[in-house]
C-alpha positions, 0 to 999 in steps of 0.5 A: 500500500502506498503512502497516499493510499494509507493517507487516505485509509486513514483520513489524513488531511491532504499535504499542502505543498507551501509551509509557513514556519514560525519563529519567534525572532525573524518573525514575531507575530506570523498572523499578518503572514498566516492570513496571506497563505492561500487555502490548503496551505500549511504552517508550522508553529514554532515560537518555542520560547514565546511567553504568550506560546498558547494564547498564540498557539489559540490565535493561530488555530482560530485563523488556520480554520477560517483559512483552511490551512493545516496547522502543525505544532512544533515539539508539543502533541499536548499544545496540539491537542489542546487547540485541535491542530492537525498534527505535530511537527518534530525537530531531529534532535527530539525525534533522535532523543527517542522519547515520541512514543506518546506523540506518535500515540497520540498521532495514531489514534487522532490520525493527525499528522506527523512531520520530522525535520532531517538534515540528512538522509539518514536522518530522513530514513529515521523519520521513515522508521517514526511513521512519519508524513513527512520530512522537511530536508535543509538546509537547501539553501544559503538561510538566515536562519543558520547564517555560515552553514553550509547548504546542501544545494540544489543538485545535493538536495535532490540527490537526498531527496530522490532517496527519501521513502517520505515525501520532501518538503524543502526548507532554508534559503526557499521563497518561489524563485529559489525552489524553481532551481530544484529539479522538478520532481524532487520536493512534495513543496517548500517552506520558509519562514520569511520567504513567504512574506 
């Protein structure tokens, strides 16, 4: 059985192919920025650190809703519960730490979705042995995020993606320009945090 087969067993909701991450620092308040996704898009609530994080968290599902966008919370299957998101979004270093069995559980027995960030291919392989929906794969591109990391490039990035089992979402350095220098094919879609914006 395929992996879209399942998806639709299981009543999953459809993978958008334009995410909108968050982040506390490049962008603060992502409401503005959410409101711009066009339906069926995605976004990934991160703000980790943020001391409103559920007050957000609540903003943000409220306007996914009315938007019909699919709304994953980073690292917190109890947040996600909480305001009814589609699904969890695991950054490598949790996924690695081996502690996912409640998210996975949780992810199982709601059919939500799970989505692993990797930072290589055997990180992606990983987030196969998880179950996961899929994988955002960076850095494919020079990112302010990690500003003098070393990005995968366009010809390495669809070398590890063509080798993925998940479907790909690429992330770092990515606004619609920079994804169109990825080969056809290679990437389900792309992210980003300011690229969008």
């Amino acid at each position: 059985m395929t992996l879209a087969e399942q998806r639709h067993r299981h009543n999953c909701p459809p993978l958008p192919r334009l995410w909108l991450v968050t982040d506390e620092w490049r962008l603060p308040d992502p409401l503005p920025a959410i409101a711009r996704l066009p339906v069926g898009g995605g976004v990934i609530l991160r703000h980790h650190g943020w001391p409103g994080r559920r007050s957000l968290a609540v903003a943000v599902a409220r306007l996914c809703r009315r938007k019909r966008l699919v709304l994953l919370v980073a690292n917190d299957w109890r947040l996600a519960a909480a305001i009814g998101a589609a699904g969890v979004h695991l950054a490598e270093g949790v996924s690695r730490a081996g502690r996912t069995a409640p998210c996975r559980l949780w992810c199982r027995q709601r059919r939500a979705l799970l989505s692993v960030a990797a930072h290589s291919i055997r990180a992606v392989h990983a987030a196969s042995s998880l179950n996961a929906d899929q994988c955002l794969l960076s850095q494919a591109f020079a990112s302010a995020s990690h500003p003098g990391a070393t990005p995968l490039g366009a010809v390495r990035f669809a070398m590890l993606a063509r080798r993925s089992p998940l479907p790909i979402i690429a992330l770092g350095g990515l606004n619609r320009r920079s994804f169109r220098r990825l080969a056809p094919g290679c990437a389900h879609g792309w992210a980003a945090i300011d690229g969008l914006t």
